[in-house]
C-alpha angles and dihedrals in degrees: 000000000000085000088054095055093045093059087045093060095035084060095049088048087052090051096057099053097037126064104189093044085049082062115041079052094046101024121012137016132204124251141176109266099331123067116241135223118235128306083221132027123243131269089255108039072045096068100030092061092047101050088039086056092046089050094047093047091045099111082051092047092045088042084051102045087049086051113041120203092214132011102279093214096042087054093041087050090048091050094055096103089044091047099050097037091051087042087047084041086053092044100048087039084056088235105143085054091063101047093058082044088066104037122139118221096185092053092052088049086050087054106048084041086063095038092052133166101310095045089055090042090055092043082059094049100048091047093050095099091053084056095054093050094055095033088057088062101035091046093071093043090058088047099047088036083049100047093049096058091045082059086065129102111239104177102113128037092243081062099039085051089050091053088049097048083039083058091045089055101040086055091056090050089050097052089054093043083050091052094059 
């Protein structure tokens, strides 16, 4: 395997110093005696194929996400230890670092401009239901967090900065009370 990911790297590095080799690999390939098409299509054709498959696949994708083949959350549960040990693999890899490194902002612009208002809009609709669920129980935690400040006494400075630093520290609580 090691052989397999030298070459791999030996052909990037050729790519990248030769232009007609670049593309023959990207663009064009040699044939005898036609001329081929690419090895792999291209970013583009890429893309294209895979939205125009999803789209086409969307009535499966929408039957299957109504009929799970296995419990989300109990998968989800099982895949803990898989999930924590690939996210602590990303952050010592410095991975994360190098994703927001390469992000694109264009492309995220591009994204929110075909998506427009009413996408958004209906984003916001179809996830209403989500934000019930975690503002009923987000709902209880503000008031008690708020009342307790109010209970406060807020006459002195000394008193008013203990109420903000009170809030600071309710919120905190909350956030954790919100993750269980």
């Amino acid at each position: 395997m090691e052989d397999i990911i030298k070459k791999f790297y030996a052909t990037l590095e050729h790519m990248s110093t030769d232009e007609d080799f670049a593309y023959e690999v990207l663009v064009q390939g040699k044939g005898n005696p036609i001329t081929l098409g690419p090895r792999v299509k291209s970013p583009d054709d890429w893309v294209d194929d895979m939205v125009s498959g999803a789209k086409a696949r969307s009535k499966q994708w929408l039957d299957n996400s109504l009929r799970p083949k296995k419990d989300p959350k109990k998968a989800a549960l099982l895949a803990a230890g898989k999930y924590e040990s690939r996210m602590r693999e990303s952050l010592d890899e410095k991975r994360w670092d190098s994703s927001i490194e390469a992000y694109d902002e264009t492309a995220r612009e591009e994204v929110i401009k075909a998506v427009g208002k009413a996408g958004f809009e209906r984003g916001i609709e179809t996830h209403k239901a989500k934000a019930i669920v975690k503002v009923k129980k987000l709902q209880p935690l503000v008031a008690a967090l708020a009342k307790t400040i109010d209970d406060m006494p807020q006459d002195t400075d000394a008193e008013r900065a203990a109420r903000m630093l009170a809030a600071r520290s309710g919120m905190l609580e909350i956030g954790k009370v919100m993750k269980k």
